[in-house]
C-alpha positions in Angstrom: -22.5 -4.9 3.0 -25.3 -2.3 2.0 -28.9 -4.0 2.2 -31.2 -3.3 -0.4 -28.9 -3.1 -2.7 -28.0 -5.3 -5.8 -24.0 -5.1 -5.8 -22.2 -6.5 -8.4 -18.3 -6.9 -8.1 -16.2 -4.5 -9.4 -14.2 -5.9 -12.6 -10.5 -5.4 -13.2 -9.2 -1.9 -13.6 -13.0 -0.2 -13.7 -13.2 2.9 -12.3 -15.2 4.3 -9.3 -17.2 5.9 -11.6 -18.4 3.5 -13.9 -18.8 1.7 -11.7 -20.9 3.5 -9.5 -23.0 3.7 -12.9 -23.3 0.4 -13.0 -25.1 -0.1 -10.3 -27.0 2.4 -10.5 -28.6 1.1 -13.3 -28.8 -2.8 -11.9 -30.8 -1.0 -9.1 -33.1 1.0 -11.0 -32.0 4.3 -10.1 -32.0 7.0 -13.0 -28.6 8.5 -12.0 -25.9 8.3 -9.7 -27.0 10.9 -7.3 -29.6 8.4 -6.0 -27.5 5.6 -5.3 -25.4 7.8 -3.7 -27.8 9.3 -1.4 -28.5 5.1 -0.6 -25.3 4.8 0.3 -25.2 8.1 2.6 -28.3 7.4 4.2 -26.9 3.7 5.1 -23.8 5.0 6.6 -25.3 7.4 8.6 -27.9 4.5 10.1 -24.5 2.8 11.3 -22.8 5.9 12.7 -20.0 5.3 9.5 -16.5 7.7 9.9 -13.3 8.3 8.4 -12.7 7.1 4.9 -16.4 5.8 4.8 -18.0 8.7 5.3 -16.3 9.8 1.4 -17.8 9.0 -2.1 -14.6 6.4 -2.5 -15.1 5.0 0.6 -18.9 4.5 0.5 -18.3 2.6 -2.5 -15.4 0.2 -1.4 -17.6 -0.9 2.1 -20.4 -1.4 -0.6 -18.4 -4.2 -2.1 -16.8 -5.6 0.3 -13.1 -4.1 0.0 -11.2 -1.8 1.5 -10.7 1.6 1.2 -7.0 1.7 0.1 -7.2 -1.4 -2.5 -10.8 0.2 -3.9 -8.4 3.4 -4.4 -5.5 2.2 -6.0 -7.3 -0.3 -8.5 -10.2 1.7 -9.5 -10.0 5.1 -8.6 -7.5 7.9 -10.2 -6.2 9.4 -6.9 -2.8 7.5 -7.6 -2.3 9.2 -11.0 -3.2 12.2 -9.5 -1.8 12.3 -6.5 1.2 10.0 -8.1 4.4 12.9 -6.9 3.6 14.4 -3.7 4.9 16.9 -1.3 2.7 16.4 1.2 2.1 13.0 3.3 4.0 11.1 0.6 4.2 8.5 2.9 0.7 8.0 3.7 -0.8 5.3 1.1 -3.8 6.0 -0.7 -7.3 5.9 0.8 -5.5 5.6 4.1 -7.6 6.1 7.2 -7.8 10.1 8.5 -7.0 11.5 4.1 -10.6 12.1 3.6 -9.6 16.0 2.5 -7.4 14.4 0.3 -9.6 11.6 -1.0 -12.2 14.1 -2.0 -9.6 16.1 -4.2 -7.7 13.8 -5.9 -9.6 10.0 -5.9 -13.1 10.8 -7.3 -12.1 13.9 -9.6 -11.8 13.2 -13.5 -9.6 15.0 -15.4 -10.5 17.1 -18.2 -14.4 15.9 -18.0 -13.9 13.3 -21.0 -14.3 9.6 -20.5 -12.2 7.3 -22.9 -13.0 3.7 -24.4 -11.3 1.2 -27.1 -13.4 0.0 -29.8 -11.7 -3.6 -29.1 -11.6 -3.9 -25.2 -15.4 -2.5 -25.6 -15.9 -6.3 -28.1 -14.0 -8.1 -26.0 -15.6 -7.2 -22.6 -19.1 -7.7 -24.4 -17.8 -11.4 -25.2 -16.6 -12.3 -22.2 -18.4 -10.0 -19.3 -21.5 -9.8 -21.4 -21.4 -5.9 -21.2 -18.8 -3.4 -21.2 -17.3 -1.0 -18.9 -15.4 2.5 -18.4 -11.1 1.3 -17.9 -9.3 3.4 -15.3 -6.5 2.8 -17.7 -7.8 5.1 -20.2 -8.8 7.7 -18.4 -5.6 9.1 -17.3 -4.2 11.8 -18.3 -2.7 12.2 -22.0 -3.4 8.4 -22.9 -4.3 8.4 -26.5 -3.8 4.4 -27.4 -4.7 1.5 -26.2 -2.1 -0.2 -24.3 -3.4 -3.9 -25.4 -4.4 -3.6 -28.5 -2.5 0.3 -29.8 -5.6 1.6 -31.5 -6.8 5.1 -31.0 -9.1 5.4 -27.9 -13.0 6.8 -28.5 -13.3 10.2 -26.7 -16.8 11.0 -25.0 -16.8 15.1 -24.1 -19.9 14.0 -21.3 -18.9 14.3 -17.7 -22.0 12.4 -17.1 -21.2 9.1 -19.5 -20.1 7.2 -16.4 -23.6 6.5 -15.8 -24.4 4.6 -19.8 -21.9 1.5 -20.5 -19.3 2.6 -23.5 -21.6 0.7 -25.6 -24.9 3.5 -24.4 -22.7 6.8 -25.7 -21.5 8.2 -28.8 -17.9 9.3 -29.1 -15.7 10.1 -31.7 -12.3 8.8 -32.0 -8.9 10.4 -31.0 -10.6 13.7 -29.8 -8.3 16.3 -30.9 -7.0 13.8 -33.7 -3.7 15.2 -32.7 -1.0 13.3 -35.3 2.2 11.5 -34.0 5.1 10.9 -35.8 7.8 8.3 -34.5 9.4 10.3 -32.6 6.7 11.9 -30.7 5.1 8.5 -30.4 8.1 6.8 -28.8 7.6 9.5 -25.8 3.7 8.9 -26.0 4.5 5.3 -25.4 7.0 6.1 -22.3 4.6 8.7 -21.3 2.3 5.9 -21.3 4.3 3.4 -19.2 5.4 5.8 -16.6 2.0 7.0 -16.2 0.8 3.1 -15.6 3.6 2.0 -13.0 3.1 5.0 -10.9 -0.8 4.9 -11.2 0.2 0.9 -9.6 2.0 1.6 -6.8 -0.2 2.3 -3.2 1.6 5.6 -2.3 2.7 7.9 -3.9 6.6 8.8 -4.6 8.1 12.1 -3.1 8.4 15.2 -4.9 12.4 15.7 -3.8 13.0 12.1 -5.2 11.5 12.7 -8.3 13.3 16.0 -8.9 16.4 14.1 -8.1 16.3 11.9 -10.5 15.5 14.2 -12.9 17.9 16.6 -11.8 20.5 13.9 -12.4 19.2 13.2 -15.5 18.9 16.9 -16.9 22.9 17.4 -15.9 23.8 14.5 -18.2 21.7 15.7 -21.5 22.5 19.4 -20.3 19.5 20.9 -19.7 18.4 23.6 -17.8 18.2 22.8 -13.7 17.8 26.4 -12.1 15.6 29.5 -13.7 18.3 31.5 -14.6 20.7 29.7 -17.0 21.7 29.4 -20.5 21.1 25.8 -20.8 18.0 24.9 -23.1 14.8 24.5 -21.3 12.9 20.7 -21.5 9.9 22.4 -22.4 11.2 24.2 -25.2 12.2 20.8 -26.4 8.9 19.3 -26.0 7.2 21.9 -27.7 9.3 21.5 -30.6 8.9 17.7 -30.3 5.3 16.6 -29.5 2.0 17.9 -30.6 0.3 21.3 -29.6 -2.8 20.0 -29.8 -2.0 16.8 -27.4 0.4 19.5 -25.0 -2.8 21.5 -24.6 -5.1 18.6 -23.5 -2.5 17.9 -21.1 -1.2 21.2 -19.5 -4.2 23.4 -20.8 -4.5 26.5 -23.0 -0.7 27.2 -24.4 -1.0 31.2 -24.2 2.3 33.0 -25.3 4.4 34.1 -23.1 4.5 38.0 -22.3 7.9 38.2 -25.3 5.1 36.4 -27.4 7.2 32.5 -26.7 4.8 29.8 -25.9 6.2 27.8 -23.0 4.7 25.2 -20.4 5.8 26.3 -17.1 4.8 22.8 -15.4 7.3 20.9 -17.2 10.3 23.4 -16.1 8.7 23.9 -12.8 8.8 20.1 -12.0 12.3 19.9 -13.2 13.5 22.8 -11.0 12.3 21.4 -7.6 8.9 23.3 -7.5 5.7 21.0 -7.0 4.1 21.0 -10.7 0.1 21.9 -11.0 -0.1 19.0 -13.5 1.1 15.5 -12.1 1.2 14.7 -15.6 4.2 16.8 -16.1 6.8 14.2 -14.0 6.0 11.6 -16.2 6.5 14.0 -19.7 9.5 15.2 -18.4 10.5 11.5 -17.4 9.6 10.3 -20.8 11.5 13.2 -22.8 15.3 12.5 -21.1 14.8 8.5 -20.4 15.3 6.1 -22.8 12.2 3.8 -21.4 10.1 3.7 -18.9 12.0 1.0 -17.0 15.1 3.0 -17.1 13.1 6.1 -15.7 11.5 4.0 -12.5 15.1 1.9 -11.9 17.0 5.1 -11.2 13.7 6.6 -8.8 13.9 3.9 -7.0 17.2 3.6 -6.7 17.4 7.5 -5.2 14.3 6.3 -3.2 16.9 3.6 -1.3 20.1 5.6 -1.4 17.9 9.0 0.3 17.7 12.2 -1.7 19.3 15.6 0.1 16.1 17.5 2.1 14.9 18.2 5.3 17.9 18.4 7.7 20.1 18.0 4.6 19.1 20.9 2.7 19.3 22.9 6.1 22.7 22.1 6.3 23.3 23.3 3.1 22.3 26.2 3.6 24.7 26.4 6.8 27.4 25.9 4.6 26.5 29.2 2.6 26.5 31.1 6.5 29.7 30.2 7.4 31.2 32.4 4.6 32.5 35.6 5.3 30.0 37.7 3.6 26.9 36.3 5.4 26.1 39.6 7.6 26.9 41.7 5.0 24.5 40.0 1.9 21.7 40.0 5.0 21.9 43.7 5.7 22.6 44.5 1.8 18.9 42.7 1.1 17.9 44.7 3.8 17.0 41.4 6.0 14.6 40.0 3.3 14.7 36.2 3.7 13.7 35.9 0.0 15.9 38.2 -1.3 18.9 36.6 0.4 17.8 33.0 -1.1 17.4 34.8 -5.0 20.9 35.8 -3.7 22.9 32.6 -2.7 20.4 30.7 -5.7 18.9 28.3 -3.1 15.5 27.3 -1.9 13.9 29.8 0.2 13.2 27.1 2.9 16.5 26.5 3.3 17.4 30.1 3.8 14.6 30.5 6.4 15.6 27.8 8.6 19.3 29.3 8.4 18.4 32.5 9.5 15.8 31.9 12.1 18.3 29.5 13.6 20.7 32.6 13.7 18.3 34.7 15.2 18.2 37.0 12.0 14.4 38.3 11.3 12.5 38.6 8.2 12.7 42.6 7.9 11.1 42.5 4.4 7.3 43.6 4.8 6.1 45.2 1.5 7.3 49.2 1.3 7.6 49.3 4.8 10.7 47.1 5.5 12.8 50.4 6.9 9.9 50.9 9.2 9.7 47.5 10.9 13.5 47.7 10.9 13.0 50.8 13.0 10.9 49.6 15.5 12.2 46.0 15.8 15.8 48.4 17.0 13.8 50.8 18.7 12.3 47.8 20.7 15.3 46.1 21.8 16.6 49.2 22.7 14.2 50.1 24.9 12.7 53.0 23.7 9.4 52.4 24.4 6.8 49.5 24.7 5.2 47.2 22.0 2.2 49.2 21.7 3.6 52.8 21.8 6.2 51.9 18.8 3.4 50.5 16.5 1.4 53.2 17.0 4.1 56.0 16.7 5.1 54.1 13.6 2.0 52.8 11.9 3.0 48.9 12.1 1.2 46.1 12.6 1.6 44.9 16.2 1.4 41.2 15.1 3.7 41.4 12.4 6.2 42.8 14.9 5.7 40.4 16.9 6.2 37.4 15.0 10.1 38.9 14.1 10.6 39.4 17.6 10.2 35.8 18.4 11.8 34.7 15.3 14.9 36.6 17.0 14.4 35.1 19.9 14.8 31.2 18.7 18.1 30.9 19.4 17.8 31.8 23.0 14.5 29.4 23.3 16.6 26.2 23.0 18.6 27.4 25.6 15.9 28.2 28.1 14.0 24.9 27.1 16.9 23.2 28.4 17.3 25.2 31.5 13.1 24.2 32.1 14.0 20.6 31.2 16.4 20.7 34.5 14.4 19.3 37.6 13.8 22.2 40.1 16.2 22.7 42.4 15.3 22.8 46.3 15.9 26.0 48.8 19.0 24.4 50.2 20.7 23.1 47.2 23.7 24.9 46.4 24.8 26.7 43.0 27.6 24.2 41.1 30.8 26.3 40.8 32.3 26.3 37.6 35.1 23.4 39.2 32.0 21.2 39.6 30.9 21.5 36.3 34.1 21.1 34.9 34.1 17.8 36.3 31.2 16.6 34.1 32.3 14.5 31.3 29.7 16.0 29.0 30.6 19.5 29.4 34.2 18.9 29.9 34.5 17.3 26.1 32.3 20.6 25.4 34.6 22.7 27.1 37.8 20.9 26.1 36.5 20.9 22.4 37.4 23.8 19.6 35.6 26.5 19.3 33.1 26.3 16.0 34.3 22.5 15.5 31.2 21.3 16.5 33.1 18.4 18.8 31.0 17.2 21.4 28.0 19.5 21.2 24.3 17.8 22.5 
């Protein structure tokens, strides 16, 4: 606990914010800043690390809880960190996700705070004073889940410090009108957006693009960049509000053929991590019929496994064992990207294909036919490192780093032979009758060739 200090509890779904406010004002102090710098100058008294040492965490040790349940109830780190690529498996407001914590747990979106006229009556009845709801500060929530009136909008970044009751807003913001259509996906917008704002981690991007893939194939929309299908966000344009659809995703600027599109929405659906975390749970609540139906089959991908990792890099195998292989790499002139616009899979996947195969990114800018050049004139011998940069104007490092991507192959290999303990003076070479007699390399050696029977 932080002496000194009046430190009231924080009430159900408050946010971080407010309620940092809040006790900046039971304390006297004229703004936030100053409890803050308390709070700061107390940690560093007691030598505070890790989580602490953040705005999030200084305010969870200063009531008592811990860092990860102060982040998930009160803080919007799990809406906005709700679909992740990136330590999905790492809960929120775990110890060592400082970096992370200061990005995503203390940021509000858009700089506008959001009340209901009833829950603002009701707390002042029963709390005796009202307070900001993480609930309605998320992203694109309009109504009131509880009661379904329009929310008040404040366009002050600096209302967290003054109750609800202390500011003047205006209600519904944009005014942006709904019909029933539009409001059917608000509401599943809205449901989504709660459940994954509740759970203590956050989902992972392949999942969610799963389910969504799965779900796109059905309705027939468009999975892949190129295509003929319709797009989703084409169909959301035409369905929901421009003036809610640019609170959300930003300015909508036409397109450079003058068509007004929102690339986060497509983007999420094509396997791509989305700029706007809002855009999983649009395009969730555009094909799904509820909420509860969107989260069941997530869940439900979650348990089964989703293709990645290993997975998707034997997928791309699968496109190396054809014929053609060698040919499409020297056609796209050993461009790793070009060879993945090629086969229409994710560049990752054709990386770890090719490197495994010894076949080097050759794709440098203008200058691919140069590096080409000297990576050939290299292995052939024609000179050292140094003398065919210079006598071709190439970047020693850049050559070097295809050189050892050429060379991966031949390092698991030689790891292996290090692995072997060190043979003494006297110790005799095994012929190859000896080492036909070991039952691991004899199912190796007795195995087809390419079958992949009995390898390590």
């Amino acid at each position: 606990m932080i002496c000194n200090l009046v430190v009231p509890q924080p009430l159900p779904s408050e946010i971080a914010a407010g309620y940092a406010g809040r006790t900046a004002r039971l304390n006297g102090y004229e703004s936030v800043a100053g409890l803050y710098d308390h709070l700061k100058a107390s940690a560093a008294e007691r030598k505070t690390t890790s989580t602490a040492s953040t705005t999030i965490g200084l305010l969870a040790e200063m009531c008592g809880m811990s860092c990860e349940a102060f982040t998930v109830a009160h803080t919007l780190m799990p809406s906005n960190r709700a679909v992740a690529s990136y330590l999905s498996d790492v809960p929120h407001g775990a110890e060592g996700t400082n970096a992370i914590m200061r990005r995503s747990a203390a940021r509000s979106v858009a700089r506008i705070w959001r009340s209901c006229p009833t829950c603002v009556r009701e707390d002042l009845g029963f709390h005796g004073h009202a307070y900001w709801r993480r609930d309605h500060q998320l992203v694109g929530i309009v109504y009131c889940a509880k009661h379904g009136s329009r929310l008040t909008v404040v366009n002050d970044r600096a209302a967290a410090f003054h109750a609800p009751t202390g500011v003047e807003g205006e209600v519904g913001g944009a005014q942006a009108e709904f019909d029933p259509a539009s409001r059917k996906v608000l509401d599943r917008f809205a449901d989504i957006s709660y459940a994954l704002c509740d759970r203590c981690k956050p989902f992972n991007v392949r999942v969610v693009v799963a389910a969504l893939s799965e779900k796109a194939r059905e309705l027939m929309f468009r999975r892949t960049p190129p295509g003929r299908d319709p797009k989703l966000s084409d169909f959301a344009l035409a369905l929901m509000p421009r003036q809610w659809l640019a609170e959300v995703f930003g300015h909508l600027a036409p397109g450079p053929r003058g068509h007004t599109s929102i690339a986060a929405l497509d983007v999420a659906l094509y396997g791509g991590t989305a700029s706007v975390q809002a855009a999983y749970a649009l395009d969730l609540a555009l094909m799904f019929e509820s909420g509860d139906a969107a989260l069941t089959r997530i869940l439900e991908i979650e348990r089964r496994g989703v293709p990645g990792g290993k997975q998707a890099t034997k997928r791309g195998k699968q496109y190396w064992n054809e014929p053609r292989a060698e040919e499409l790499y020297v056609r796209c002139h050993g461009s790793h990207s070009a060879v993945a616009r090629a086969l229409r899979i994710d560049r990752r996947t054709a990386l770890a294909s090719l490197t495994t195969r010894g076949l080097p990114n050759l794709k440098y800018g203008d200058h691919s036919k140069k590096y080409a050049l000297g990576f050939a004139q290299f292995v052939e011998g024609r000179g050292s490192l140094e003398e065919i940069c210079a006598s071709l104007a190439l970047e020693p490092l850049e050559l070097q780093a295809m050189l050892r991507s050429a060379a991966k192959p031949s390092l698991k290999l030689v790891k292996r032979i290090l692995a072997q303990p060190v043979s003494n003076g006297g110790e005799k070479v095994p012929t190859p009758t000896a080492l036909a007699r070991s039952p691991r390399l004899k199912c190796e050696i007795e195995s087809p060739i390419g079958s992949g029977a009995g390898r390590p």
